[in-house]
N, C-alpha and C positions, 0 to 999 in steps of 0.2 A: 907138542903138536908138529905134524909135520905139514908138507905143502898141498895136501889133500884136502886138511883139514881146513887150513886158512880159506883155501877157494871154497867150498861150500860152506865159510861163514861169510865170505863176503857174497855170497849166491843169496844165502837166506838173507844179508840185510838191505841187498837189492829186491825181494821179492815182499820186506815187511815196508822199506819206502814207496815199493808201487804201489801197496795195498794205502799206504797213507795218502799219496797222492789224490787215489781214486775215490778215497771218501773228504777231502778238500773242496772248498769250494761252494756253490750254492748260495750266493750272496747276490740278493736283487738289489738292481740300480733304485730303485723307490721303497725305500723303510715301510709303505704302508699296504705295497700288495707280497700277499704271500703265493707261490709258486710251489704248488703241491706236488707237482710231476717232479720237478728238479732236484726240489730235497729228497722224496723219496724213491728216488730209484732203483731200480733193483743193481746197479752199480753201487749205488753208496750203502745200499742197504744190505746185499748178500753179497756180492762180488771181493770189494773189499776187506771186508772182516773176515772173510777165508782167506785172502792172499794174506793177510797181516797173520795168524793163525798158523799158514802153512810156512812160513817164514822163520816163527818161532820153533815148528818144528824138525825144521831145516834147522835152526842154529843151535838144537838141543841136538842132535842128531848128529853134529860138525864135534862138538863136545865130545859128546862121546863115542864118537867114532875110533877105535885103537890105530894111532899110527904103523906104516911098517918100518 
């Protein structure tokens, strides 16, 4: 590997912890109401699982990428 590769693996696994971040969360202060908007957003529900996704394709990509 050379230093091209390390940086866009450390690229991709800054872009699969954002994507984790952004589907975290969601926890209502009252166990007994449910919060429909908050869970399902289209952050936690599309945004996300692309950035996690594109992350993995960044780090298969860092792989194998030929060093020069």
């Amino acid at each position: 590997f050379g230093k091209e590769n390390y940086t866009l693996m450390f690229i991709g696994l800054g872009v699969i912890i954002l994507g984790f971040v952004l589907m975290a969360g969601g926890k209502s202060t009252d166990p007994k109401i449910f919060n429909e908007a908050e869970i399902y957003s289209t952050t936690r529900i599309t945004i996300a699982p692309i950035l996690v996704v594109l992350g993995l394709i960044i780090e298969g990509y860092a792989i194998m990428k030929k060093s020069k």
